[in-house]
C-alpha positions in Angstrom: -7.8 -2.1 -7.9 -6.3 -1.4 -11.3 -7.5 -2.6 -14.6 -6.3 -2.9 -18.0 -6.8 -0.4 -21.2 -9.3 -2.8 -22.4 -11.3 -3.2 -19.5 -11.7 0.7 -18.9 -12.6 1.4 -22.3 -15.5 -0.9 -22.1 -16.2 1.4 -19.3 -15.7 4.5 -20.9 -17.7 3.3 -23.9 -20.5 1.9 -21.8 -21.0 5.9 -20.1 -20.9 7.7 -23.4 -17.0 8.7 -23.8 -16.0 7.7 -27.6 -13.3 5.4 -27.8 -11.3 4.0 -30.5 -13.0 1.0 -32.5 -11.1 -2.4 -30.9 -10.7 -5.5 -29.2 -8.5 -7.6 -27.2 -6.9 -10.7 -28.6 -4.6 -13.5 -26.7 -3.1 -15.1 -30.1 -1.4 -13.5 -32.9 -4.4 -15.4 -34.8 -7.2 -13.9 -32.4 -5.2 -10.0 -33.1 -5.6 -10.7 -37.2 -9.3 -12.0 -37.0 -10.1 -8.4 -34.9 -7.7 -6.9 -37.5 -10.1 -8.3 -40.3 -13.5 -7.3 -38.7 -12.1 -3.5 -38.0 -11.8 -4.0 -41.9 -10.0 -0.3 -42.7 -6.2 0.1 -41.7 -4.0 1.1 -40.3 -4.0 -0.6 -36.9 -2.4 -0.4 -33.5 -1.5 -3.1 -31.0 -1.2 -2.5 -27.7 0.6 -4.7 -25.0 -1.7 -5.0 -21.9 -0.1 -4.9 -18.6 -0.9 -2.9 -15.8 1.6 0.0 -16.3 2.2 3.2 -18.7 5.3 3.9 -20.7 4.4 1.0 -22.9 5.6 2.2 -26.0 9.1 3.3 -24.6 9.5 -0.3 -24.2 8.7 -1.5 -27.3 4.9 -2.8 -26.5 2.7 -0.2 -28.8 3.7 -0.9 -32.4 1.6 -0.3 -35.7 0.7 -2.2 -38.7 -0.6 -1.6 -42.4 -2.5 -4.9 -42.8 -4.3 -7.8 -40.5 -1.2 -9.9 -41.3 1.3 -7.4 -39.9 -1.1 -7.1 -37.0 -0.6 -10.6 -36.4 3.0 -10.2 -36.9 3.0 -7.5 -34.5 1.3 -9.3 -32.0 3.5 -12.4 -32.3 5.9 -10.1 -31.0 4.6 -8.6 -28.1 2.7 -11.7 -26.9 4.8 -13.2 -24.5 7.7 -10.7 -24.2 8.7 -9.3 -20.7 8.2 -6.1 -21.2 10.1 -3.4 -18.9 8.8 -0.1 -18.5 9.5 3.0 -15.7 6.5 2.2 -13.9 7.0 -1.4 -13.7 11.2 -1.7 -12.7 13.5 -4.0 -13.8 11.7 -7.0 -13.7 9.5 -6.2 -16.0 6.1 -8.0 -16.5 4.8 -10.5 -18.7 2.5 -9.4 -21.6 -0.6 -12.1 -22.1 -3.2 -10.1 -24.1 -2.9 -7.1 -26.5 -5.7 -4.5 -27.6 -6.1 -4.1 -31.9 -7.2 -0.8 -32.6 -7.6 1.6 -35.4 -5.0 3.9 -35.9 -6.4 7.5 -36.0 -4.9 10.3 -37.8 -4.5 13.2 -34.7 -4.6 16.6 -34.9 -3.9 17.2 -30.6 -3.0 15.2 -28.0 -4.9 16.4 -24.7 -4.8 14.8 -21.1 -8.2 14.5 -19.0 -8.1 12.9 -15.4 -10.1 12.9 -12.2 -8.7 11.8 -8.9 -10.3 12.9 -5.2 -8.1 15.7 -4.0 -7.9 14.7 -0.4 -6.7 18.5 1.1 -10.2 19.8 -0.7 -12.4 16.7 0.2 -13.8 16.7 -3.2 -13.1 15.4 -6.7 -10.7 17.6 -8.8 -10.8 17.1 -12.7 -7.8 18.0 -14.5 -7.0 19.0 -18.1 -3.8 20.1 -19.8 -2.7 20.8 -23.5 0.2 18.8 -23.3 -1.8 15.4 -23.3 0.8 12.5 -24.1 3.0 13.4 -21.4 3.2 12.2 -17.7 0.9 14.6 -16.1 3.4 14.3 -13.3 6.0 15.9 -15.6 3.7 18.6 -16.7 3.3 20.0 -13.4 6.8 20.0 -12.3 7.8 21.6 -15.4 5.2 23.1 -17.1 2.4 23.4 -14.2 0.3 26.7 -15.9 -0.6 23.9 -18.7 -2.8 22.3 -16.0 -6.5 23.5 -15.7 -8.4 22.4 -12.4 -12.2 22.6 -11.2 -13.3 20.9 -8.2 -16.5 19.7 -7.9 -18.9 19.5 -5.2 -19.9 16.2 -4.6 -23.6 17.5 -4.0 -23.5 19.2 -7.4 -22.0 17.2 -9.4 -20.0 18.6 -12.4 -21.6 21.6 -13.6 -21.5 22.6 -17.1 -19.9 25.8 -16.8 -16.6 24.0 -14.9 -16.6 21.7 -18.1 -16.4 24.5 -20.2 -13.7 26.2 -18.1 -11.9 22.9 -18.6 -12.5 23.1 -22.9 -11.6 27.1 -22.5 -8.4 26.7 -20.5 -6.9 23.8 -23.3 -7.7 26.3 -25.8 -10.2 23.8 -27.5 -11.6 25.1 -31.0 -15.6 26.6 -30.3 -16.9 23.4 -32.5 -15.4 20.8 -29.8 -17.2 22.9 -26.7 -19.6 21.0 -26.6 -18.9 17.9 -27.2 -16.2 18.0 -24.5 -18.0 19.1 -22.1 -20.3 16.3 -22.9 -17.6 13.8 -22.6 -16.3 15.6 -19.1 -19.4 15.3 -17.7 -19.9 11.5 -18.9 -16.3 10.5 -17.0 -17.3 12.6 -14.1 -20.3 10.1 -14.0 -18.5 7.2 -14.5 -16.1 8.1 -11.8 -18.5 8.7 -9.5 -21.1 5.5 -10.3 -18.6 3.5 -10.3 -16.3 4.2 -6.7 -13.0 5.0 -9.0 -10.2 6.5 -7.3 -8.8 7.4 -10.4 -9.8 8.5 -14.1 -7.8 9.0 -16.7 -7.7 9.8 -20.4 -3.7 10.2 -22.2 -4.0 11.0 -24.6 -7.5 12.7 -25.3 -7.1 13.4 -28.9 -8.4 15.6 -31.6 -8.7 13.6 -35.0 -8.3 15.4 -38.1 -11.8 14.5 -38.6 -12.8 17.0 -35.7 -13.8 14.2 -33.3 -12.8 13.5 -29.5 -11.6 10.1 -28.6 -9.7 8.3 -26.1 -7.0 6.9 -27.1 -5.6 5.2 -23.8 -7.7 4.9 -20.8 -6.4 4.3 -16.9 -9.3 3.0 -14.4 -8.3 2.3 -11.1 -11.4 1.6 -8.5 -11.6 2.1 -5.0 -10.9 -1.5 -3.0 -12.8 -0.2 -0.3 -16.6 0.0 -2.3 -16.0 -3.2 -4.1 -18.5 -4.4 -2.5 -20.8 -2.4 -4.3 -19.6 -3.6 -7.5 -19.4 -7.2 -7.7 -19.4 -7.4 -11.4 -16.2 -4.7 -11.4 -14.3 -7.2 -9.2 -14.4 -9.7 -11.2 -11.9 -7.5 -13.7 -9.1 -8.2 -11.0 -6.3 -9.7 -13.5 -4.5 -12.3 -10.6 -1.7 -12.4 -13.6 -0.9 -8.7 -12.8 -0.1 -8.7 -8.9 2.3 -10.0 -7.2 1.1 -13.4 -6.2 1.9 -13.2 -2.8 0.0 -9.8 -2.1 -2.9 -11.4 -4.4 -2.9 -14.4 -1.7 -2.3 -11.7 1.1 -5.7 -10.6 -0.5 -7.6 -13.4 -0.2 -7.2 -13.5 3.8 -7.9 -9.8 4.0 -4.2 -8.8 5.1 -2.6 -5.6 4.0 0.7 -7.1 2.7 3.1 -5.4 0.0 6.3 -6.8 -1.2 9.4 -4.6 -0.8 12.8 -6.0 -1.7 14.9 -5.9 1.5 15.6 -8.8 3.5 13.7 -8.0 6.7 9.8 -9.7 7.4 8.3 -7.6 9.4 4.3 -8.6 11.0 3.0 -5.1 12.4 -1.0 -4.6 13.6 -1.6 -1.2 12.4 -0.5 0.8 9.4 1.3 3.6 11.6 3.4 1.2 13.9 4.3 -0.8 10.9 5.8 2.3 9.2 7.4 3.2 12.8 8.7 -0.3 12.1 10.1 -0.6 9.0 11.7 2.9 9.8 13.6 1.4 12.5 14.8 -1.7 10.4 15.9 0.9 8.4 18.0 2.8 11.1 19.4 -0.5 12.3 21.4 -0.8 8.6 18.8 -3.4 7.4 16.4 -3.3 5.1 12.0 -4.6 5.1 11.4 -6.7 3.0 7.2 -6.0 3.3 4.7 -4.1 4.2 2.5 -6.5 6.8 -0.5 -5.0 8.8 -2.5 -8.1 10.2 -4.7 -5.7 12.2 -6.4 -4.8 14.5 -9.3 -7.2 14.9 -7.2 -10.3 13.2 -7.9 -13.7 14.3 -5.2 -16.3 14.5 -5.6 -17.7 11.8 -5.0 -14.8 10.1 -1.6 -14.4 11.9 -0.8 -17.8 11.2 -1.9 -16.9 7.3 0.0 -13.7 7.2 3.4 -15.6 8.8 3.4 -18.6 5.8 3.1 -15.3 3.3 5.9 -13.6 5.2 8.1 -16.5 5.1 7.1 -17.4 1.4 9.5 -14.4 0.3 12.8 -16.5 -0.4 14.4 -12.9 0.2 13.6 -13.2 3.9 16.5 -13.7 6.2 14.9 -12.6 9.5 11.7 -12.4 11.0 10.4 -8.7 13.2 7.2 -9.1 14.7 6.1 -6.1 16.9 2.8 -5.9 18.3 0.7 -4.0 20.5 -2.6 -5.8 22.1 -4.8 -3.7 22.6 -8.3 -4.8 19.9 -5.6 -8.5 19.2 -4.6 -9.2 22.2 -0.9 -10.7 23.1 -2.3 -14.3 23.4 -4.1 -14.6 20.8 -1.1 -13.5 18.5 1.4 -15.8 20.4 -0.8 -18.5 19.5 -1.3 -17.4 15.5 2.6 -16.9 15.4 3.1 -20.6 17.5 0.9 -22.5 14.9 2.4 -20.7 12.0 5.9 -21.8 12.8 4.7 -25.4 13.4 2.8 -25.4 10.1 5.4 -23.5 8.1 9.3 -25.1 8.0 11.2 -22.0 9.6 14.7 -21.5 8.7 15.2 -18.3 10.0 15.5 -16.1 13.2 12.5 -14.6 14.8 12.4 -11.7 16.8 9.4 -10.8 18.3 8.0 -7.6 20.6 4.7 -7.9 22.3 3.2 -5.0 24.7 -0.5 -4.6 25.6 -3.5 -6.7 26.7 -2.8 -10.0 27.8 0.7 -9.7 27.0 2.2 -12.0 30.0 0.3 -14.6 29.0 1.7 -14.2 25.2 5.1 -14.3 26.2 4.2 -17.5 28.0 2.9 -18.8 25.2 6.1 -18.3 23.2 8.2 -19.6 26.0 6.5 -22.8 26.8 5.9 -23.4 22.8 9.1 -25.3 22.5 10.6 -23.3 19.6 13.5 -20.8 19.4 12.5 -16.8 19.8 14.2 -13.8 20.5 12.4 -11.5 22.9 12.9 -7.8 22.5 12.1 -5.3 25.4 11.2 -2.3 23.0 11.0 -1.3 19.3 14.6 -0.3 18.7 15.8 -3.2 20.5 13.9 -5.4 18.5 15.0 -3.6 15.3 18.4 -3.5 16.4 18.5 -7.2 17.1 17.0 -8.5 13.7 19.7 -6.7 12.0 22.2 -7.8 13.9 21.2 -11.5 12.8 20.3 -11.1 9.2 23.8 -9.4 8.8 
């Protein structure tokens, strides 16, 4: 689950890693009031969406005074802004952070993600903070200074001074950076995060460590541990069919071909969408009802499906074994009576109870093709979507 700047510098700030003095405003009125409490200029307002390149596109901009930071926000609020991470369409901007500009002396990255190969968390640190840390290790990867960390350890203070070292860090910021290192190691691991991430980590000309940009994304799977971090979830940031895909606990994500595909299991729906794609069409989702889904669930999953307007052309391929054939036929039967269907549905069962699915799609009284194998099936839903 992702959250905004805002969000996980509340975070940050909460487990001891300084951050810039701010607030997040909604109205070019709320951004001057926060201007006017910060008191001392310059500022900086920050677009909030839940992507990076913000100031490529125009959503970072600073201002001298609390009424150019209400000018400023005027003119982010509300734009569409279009970034690389967020493609053409762009997303809506409906908050912005104000923040005291700071005068910077170096721009440093900091971030922690699990490194899955080494079963442990790795945190990383470059000199050439500002940059897509992607970028740095394709072209610059010696800038990059790693330490894993045992779990059962934790982060020990020599690997945070490896870290300070290895960005060639002047000997008054040791300390305090190995401070803040170990503080967002503890925040990463008290909190479930499956990523951490600081760009820029910047030197003031003061001599002080601050984070000037903060990327928090937690672990879906332990939010159940953290009721209070859910509650961050931003519905206006997701695409609202994979947010409602959510709420009936279905593994959905929109893809922009012309195909629906329902799959239970993650592997056989890859398998699946591959073989749309060898047929010359195209998925238009990602949907694993699986393995243990109910039919209402199916019948959920199949209104979402057919809620994409891109959808010319329905795949489902399953294999019974934990659902069983019948129990889908019946999902997939009540879906298409519930839902108006406009479109052609092709559908593959094998496994458990699978004569009695096929019956149940026969006798239902509505039109479905029946494919004998995975290819076939592929094959024919590209045929009819063209």
């Amino acid at each position: 689950m992702k959250i905004h700047e805002y969000q996980g510098k509340e975070l940050l700030r909460k487990f001891g890693v300084p951050v810039p003095p701010g607030q997040v405003a909604e109205t070019p009125e709320q951004a001057r009031r926060v201007a006017e409490e910060l008191a001392e200029g310059p500022f900086v307002v920050k677009a909030q969406i839940h992507a990076g390149g913000r100031g490529k596109g125009g959503g970072i901009k600073t201002a001298a005074t609390p009424e150019e930071v209400e000018d400023r926000a005027r003119q982010i609020l509300g734009m569409t802004l279009v970034t690389p991470q967020t493609g053409p369409e762009g997303r809506l901007v409906s908050k912005v952070l104000v923040e005291q500009a700071q005068d910077l002396a170096r721009e440093l990255y900091l971030g922690i993600v699990v490194d899955r190969a080494l079963a442990r968390p790795v945190i990383m640190m470059s000199a050439a903070g500002g940059m897509e840390i992607e970028e740095v290790a394709a072209r610059t990867p010696e800038l990059i200074v790693k330490e894993a960390v045992d779990p059962a350890l934790g982060c020990m203070p020599y690997q945070a001074r490896n870290l300070a070292f290895g960005v060639g860090l002047d000997p008054h910021l040791l300390r305090p950076a190995a401070a803040l290192i170990d503080n967002l190691y503890r925040l990463f691991v008290a909190l479930d995060l499956s990523l951490a991430e600081i760009n820029p980590l910047v030197v003031t000309k003061g001599g002080e460590l601050l984070a000037l940009d903060a990327k928090i994304n937690l672990d879906d799977n332990a939010l159940f541990r953290h009721q209070d971090l859910a509650a961050l979830e931003d519905p206006e940031e997701m695409d609202p069919l994979e947010f409602e895909a959510r709420k009936h606990h279905l593994n959905y994500i929109r893809l922009t071909g012309n195909v629906g595909a329902m799959v239970n299991g993650a592997g056989l729906a890859m398998a699946t969408m591959d073989l749309i794609k060898a047929a010359g069409a195209e998925p238009a989702n990602f949907l694993d009802v699986g393995g243990g889904a109910s039919a209402e669930m199916v019948t959920n999953g199949f209104r979402i499906l057919l809620a994409d307007p891109h959808v010319k052309g329905v795949l489902i391929n399953i294999f019974g074994g934990i659902l069983r054939c019948d129990v889908l036929a019946n999902g997939v039967v009540e879906a298409v009576k519930t839902v108006q269907v406009k479109v052609p549905i092709i559908v593959r069962l094998e496994g458990t109870n699978v004569e009695q699915g096929r019956e149940i799609l026969q006798t239902s009284g509505l039109k479905f093709t029946v494919a004998t194998d995975m290819r076939d099936a592929a094959q024919k839903v590209a045929a009819l979507v063209g």
